[in-house]
C-alpha positions as CSV (number, residue, x, y, z in Angstrom):
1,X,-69.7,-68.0,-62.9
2,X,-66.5,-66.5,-63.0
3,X,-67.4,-62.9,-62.7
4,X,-69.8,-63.9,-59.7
5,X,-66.6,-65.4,-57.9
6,X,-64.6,-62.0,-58.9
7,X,-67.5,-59.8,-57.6
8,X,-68.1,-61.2,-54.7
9,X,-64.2,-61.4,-53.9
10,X,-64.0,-57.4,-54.3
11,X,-67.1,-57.0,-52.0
12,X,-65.3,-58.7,-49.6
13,X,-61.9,-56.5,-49.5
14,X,-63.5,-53.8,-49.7
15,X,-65.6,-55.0,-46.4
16,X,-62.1,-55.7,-45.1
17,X,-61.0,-52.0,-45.5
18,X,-63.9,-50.5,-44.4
19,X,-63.4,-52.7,-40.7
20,X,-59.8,-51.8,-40.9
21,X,-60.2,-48.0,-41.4
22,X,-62.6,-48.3,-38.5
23,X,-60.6,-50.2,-36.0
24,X,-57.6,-47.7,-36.9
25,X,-60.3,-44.8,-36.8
26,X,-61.1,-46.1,-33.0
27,X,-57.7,-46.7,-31.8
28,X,-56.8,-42.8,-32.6
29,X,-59.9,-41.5,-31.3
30,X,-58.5,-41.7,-27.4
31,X,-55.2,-40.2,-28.1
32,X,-56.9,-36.9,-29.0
33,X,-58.9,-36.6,-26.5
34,X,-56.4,-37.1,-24.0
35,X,-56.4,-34.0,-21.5
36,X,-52.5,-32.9,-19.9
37,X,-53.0,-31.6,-16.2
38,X,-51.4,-28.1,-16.3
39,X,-51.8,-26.3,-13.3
40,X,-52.2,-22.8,-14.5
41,X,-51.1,-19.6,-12.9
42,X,-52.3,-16.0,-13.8
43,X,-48.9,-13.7,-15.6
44,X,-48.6,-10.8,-13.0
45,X,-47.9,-7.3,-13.6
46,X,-45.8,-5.8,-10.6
47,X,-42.9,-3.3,-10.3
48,X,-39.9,-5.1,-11.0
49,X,-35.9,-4.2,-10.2
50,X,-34.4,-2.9,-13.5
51,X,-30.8,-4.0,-14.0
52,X,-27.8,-2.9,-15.8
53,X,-24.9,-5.7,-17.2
54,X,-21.6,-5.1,-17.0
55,X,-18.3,-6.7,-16.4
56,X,-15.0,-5.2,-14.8
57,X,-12.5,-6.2,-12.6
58,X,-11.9,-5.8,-8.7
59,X,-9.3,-4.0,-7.4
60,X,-7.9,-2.7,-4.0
61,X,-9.3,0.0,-1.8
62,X,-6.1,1.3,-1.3
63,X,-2.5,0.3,-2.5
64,X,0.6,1.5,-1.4
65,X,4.1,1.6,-2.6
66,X,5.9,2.2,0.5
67,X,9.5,3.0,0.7
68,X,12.2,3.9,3.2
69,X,12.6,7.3,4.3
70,X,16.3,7.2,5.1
71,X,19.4,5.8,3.7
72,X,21.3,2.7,5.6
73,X,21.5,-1.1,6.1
74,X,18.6,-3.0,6.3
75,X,18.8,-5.4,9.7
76,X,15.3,-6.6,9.9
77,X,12.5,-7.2,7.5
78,X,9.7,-9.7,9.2
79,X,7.2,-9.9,6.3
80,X,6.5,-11.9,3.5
81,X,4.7,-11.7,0.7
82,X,0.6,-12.2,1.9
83,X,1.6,-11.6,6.1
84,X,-1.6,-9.5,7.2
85,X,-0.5,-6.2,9.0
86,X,-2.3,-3.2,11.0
87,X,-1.6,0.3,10.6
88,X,1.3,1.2,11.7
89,X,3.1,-2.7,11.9
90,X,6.8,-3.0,11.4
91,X,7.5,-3.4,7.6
92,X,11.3,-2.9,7.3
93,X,13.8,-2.2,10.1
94,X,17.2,0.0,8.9
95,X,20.0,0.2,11.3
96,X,19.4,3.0,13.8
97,X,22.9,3.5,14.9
98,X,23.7,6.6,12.6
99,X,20.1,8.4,13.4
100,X,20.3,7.8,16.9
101,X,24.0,9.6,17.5
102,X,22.7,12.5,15.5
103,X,19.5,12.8,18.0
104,X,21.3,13.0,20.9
105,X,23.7,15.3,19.5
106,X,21.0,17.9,18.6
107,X,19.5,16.9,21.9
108,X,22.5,17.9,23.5
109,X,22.8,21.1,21.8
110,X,19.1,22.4,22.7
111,X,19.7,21.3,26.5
112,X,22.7,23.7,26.3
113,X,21.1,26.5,25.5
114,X,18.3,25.9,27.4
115,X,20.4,25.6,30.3
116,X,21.9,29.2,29.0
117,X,18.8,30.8,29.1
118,X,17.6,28.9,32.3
119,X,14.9,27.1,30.7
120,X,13.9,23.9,32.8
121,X,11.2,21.7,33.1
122,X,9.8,22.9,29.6
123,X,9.2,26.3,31.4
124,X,8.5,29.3,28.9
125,X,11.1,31.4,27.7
126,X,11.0,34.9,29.7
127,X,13.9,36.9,28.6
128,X,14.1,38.8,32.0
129,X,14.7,35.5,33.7
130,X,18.0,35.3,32.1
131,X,20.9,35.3,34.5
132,X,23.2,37.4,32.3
133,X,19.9,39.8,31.7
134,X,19.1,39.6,35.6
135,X,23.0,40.6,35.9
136,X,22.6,43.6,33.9
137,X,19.6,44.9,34.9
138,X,20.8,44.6,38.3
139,X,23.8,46.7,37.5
140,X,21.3,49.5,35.9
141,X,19.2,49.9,38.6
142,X,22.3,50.5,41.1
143,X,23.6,53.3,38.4
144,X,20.1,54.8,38.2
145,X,20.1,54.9,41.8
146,X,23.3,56.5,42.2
147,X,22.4,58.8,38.9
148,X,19.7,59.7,41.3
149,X,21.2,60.5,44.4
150,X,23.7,62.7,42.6
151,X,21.2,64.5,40.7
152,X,19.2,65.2,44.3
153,X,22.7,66.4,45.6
154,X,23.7,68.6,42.9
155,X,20.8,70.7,43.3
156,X,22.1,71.3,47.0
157,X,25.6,72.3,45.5
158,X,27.3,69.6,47.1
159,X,28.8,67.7,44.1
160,X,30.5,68.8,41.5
161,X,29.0,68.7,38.2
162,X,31.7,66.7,36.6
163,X,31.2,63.8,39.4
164,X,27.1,64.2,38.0
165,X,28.2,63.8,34.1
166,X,30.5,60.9,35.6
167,X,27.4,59.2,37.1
168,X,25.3,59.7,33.8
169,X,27.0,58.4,31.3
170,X,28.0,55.3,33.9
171,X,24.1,55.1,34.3
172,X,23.5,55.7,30.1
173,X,26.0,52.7,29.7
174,X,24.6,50.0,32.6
175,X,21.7,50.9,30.3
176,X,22.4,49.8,26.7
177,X,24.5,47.1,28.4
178,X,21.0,45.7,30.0
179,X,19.5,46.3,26.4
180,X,22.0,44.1,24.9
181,X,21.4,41.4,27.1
182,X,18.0,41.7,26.4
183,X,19.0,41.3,22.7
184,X,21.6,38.8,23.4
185,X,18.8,36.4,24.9
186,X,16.2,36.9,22.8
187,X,18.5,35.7,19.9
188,X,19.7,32.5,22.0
189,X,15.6,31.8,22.0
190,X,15.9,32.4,18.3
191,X,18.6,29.8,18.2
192,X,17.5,27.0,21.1
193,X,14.2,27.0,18.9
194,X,16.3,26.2,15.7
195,X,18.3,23.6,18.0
196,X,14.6,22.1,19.0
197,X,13.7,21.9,15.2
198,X,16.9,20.2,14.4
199,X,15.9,17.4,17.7
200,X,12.6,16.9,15.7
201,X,14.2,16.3,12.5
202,X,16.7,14.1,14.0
203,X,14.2,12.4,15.5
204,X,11.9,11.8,12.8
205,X,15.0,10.5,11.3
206,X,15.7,8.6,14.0
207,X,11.8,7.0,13.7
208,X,12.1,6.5,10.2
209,X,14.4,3.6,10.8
210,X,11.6,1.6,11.0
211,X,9.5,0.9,8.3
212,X,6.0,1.0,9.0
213,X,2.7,0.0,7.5
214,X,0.7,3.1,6.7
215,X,-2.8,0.9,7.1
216,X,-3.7,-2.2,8.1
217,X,-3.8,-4.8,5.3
218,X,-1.9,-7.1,3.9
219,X,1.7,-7.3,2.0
220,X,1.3,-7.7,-1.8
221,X,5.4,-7.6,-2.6
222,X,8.5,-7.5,-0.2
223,X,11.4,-5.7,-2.4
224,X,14.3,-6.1,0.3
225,X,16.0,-8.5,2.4
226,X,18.2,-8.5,5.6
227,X,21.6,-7.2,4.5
228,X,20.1,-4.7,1.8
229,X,21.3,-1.1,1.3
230,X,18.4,1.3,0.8
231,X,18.7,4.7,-0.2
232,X,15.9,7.5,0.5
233,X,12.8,6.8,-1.4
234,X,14.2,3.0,-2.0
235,X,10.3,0.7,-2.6
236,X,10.5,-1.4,0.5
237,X,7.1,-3.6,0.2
238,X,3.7,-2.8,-1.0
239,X,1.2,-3.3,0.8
240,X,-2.8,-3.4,0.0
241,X,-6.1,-2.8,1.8
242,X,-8.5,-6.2,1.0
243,X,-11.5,-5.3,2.7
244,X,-13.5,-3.7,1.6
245,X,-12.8,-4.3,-2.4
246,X,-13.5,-2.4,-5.1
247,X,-15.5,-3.5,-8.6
248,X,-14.5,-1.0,-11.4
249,X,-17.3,-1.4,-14.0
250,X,-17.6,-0.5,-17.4
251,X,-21.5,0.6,-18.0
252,X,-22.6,1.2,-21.9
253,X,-23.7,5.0,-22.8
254,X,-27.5,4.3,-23.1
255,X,-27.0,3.9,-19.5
256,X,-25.8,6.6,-18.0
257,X,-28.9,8.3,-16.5
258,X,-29.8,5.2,-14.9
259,X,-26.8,4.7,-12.7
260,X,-26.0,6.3,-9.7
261,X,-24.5,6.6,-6.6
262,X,-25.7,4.6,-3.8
263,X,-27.1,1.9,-6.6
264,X,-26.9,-1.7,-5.6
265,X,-24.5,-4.1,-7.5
266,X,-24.7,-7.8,-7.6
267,X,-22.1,-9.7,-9.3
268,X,-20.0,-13.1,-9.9
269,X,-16.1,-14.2,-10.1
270,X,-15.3,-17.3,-12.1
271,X,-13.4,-18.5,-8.9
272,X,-16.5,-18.9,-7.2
273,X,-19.4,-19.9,-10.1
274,X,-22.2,-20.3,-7.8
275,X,-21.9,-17.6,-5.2
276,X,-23.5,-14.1,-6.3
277,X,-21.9,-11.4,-4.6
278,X,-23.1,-7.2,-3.8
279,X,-21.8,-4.1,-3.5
280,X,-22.4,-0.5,-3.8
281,X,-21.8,2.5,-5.9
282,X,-19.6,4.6,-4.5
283,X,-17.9,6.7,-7.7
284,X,-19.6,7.5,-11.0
285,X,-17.1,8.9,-13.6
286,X,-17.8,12.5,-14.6
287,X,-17.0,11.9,-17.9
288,X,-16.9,8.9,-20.7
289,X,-14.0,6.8,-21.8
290,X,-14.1,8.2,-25.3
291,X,-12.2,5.2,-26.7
292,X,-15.0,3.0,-25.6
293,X,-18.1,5.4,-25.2
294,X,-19.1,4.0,-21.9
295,X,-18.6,4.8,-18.0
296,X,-16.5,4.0,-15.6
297,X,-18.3,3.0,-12.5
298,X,-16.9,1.9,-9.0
299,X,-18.7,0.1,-6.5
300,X,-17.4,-1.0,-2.7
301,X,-17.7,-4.6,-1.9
302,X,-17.3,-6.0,1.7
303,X,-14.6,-9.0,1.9
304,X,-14.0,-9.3,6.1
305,X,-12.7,-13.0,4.8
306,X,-10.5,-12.2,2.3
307,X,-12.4,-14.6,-0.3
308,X,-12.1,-11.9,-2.7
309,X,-8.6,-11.3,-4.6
310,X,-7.7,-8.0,-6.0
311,X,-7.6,-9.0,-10.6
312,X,-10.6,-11.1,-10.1
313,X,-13.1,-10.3,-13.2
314,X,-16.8,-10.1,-12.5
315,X,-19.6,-9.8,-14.9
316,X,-22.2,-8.1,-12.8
317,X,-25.3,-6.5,-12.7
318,X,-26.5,-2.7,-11.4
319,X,-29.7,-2.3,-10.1
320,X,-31.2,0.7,-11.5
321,X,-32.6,3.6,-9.1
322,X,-36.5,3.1,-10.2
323,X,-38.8,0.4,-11.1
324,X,-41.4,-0.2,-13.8
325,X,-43.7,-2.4,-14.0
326,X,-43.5,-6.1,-15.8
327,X,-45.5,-9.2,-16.2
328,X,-44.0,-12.0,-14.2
329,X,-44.9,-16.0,-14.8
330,X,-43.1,-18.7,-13.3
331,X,-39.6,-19.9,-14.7
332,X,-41.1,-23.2,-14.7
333,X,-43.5,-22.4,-17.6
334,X,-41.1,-21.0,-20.0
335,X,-39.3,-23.0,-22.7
336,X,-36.5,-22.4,-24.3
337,X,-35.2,-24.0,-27.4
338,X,-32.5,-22.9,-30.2
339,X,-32.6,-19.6,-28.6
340,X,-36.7,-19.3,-29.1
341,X,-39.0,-19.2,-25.6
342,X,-42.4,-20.2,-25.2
343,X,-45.4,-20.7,-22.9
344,X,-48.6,-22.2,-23.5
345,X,-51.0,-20.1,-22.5
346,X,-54.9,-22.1,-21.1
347,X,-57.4,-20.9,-22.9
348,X,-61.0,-22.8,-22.1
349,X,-60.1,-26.8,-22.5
350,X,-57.1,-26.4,-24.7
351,X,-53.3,-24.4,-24.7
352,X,-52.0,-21.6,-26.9
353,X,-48.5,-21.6,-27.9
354,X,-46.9,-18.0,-27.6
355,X,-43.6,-17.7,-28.8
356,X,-42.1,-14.9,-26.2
357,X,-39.5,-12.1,-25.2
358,X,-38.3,-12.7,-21.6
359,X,-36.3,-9.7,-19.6
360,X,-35.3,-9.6,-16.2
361,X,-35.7,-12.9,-13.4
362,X,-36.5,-11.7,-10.5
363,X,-36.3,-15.0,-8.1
364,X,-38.2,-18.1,-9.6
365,X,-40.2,-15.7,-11.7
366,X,-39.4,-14.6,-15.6
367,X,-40.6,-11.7,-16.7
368,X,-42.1,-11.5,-20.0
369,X,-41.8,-7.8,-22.3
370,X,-43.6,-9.3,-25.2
371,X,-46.1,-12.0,-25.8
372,X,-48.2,-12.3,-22.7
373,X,-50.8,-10.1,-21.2
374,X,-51.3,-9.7,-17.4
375,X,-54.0,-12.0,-16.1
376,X,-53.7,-14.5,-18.4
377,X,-53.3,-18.0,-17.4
378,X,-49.8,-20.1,-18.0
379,X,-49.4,-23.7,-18.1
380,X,-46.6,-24.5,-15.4
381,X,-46.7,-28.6,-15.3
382,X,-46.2,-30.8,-18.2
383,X,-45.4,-28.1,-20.1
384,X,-42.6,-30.5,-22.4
385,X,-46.0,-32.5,-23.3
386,X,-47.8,-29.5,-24.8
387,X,-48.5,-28.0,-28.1
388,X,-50.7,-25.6,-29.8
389,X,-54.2,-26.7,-29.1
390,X,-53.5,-29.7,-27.0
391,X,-56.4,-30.6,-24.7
392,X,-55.8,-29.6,-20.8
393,X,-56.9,-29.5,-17.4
């Protein structure tokens, strides 16, 4: 009886198990074969922009150290550090009252002599225009006459030929004294044009009072004040050209060949994180940096508002000259975790994990070097709900 009861007790566990496992067995069966709606897009092989990484820093198109150009007391100096200027704005101002006596002075000269030689109106020097040349030649053309008439007479025996000698040497010596005259002029041209060079130098001097901005820009330093004595070659102010900027990049030596002038440079500032910004390659280094084994590489970037500061540092990226072909899927279907990416690629009713290399973005696309052939079909929804083999649609 007792082993009837026990029998029939086992029976019925085990009866219980079995229903169990079933009911467990029928509650799983819908979870795998759930399907994930994936909408799938075919990977793309076009030609895609290579680019090169780099950093560097930005620096200014031009920079100048300007200083003052003669000695003397500074009376103005209307800039501060960060005042815009145009070429050729007032800078520094040094008192003119030294340079402008010496101008006149040599101005004064020059008119003297000009007036010597009779030079007016910034007529041209003629040396036979000169009244002590006119004067002389005046006074040999009467002795030549009179040489003449005597000579005419003589033959007629009606002068003696001492009164003829008399008349010739008076002639010979109205003669060299014309010739001298001549000389005498042409070296008071000789000297009115040294008098005209020493107006222009005294001018210039005079002009170099002023301190002037050699191109338009802005002022980086001021180094004097009102009151200030500056000596010849004295730094005044420095002043820098903003727009357009230069990026001076360092490129690695593996790629050399694939920079070169007229290449397109896009690149970023930590003082504005999400603004990209472009230039171009103007200057390619001839040679390497040896201590680093890479290139120096200058690009010009507009800046017409300034936003750009000469020191900024940019990481930035040059677009190579030609373009190769890559296989492109949408950012949206790559995953990237602890460094690794993936996609799941659709193939039939169910997804393929492939771990994968990505390369350049170009937009929302990712392009993919390794892992995915072209025409093959990529998950790009619910891609965080995948794995290898999971049903989709």
């Amino acid at each position: 009886m007792h082993r009837l009861l026990a029998s029939v007790l086992v029976l019925a566990a085990l009866a219980a198990g079995a229903c169990s496992s079933g009911d467990a067995k029928a509650k799983e069966a819908p979870a795998t074969a759930q399907t994930v709606s994936v909408s799938p897009v075919v990977a793309v092989e076009q030609p895609v922009a290579r680019f090169i990484r780099a950093t560097g820093s930005l620096m200014a198109e031009e920079q100048a150290e300007v200083a003052a150009e003669v000695a003397g007391r500074v009376v103005a100096a209307p800039i501060e550090r960060g005042t815009p200027v145009a070429e050729g704005a007032e800078l520094v101002r040094i008192s003119p009252t030294e340079a402008d006596a010496s101008l006149q002075e040599a101005q004064a000269n020059a008119a003297q002599l000009e007036a010597r030689l009779g030079i007016s109106g910034g007529t041209k020097f003629d040396v036979n225009r000169v009244p002590e040349v006119q004067t002389a030649k005046a006074s040999y053309d009467l002795a030549t006459s009179e040489f003449n008439r005597i000579e005419s007479l003589l033959s007629q025996k009606v002068v003696s030929q001492s009164e003829y000698d008399q008349r010739k040497t008076q002639m010979e010596a109205t003669r060299q004294q014309y010739e001298a005259a001549r000389n005498a002029a042409s070296q008071q041209f000789e000297a009115l044009q040294a008098a005209r060079a020493r107006v222009a130098l005294a001018r210039k001097a005079f002009n170099d009072t002023t301190v002037r901005a050699p191109f338009a820009g802005a002022v980086a330093q001021r180094l004097v004040s009102t009151g200030d004595y500056v000596t010849k070659g004295m730094k005044v102010a420095v002043v820098v050209r903003t727009n357009p900027l230069r990026v001076q990049l360092t490129v690695p030596e593996q790629f050399v060949s694939a920079v070169a002038a007229g290449s397109t440079v896009n690149f970023v500032v930590d003082a504005y994180p999400n603004r990209e910004f472009k230039g171009t390659v103007r200057y390619v280094s001839p040679a390497l940096q040896a201590d680093q084994r890479a290139l120096t590489v200058e690009a010009l970037v507009p800046n017409p508002k300034g936003e750009l500061k000469p020191g900024f540092f940019a990481t930035a990226q040059v677009e190579q000259p030609t373009r190769q072909p890559g296989i492109l899927v949408p950012a949206a279907a790559v995953q990237t975790t602890s460094g690794t990416s993936r996609v799941y690629v659709v193939a039939g009713d169910h997804a393929e994990e492939r771990i994968v290399t990505t390369g350049q973005t170009v937009g929302d696309l990712v392009e993919i070097t390794k892992g995915v052939k072209a025409g093959e079909r990529i998950a790009t929804k619910n891609v965080a709900q995948l794995a290898d083999g999971t049903k989709v649609s």
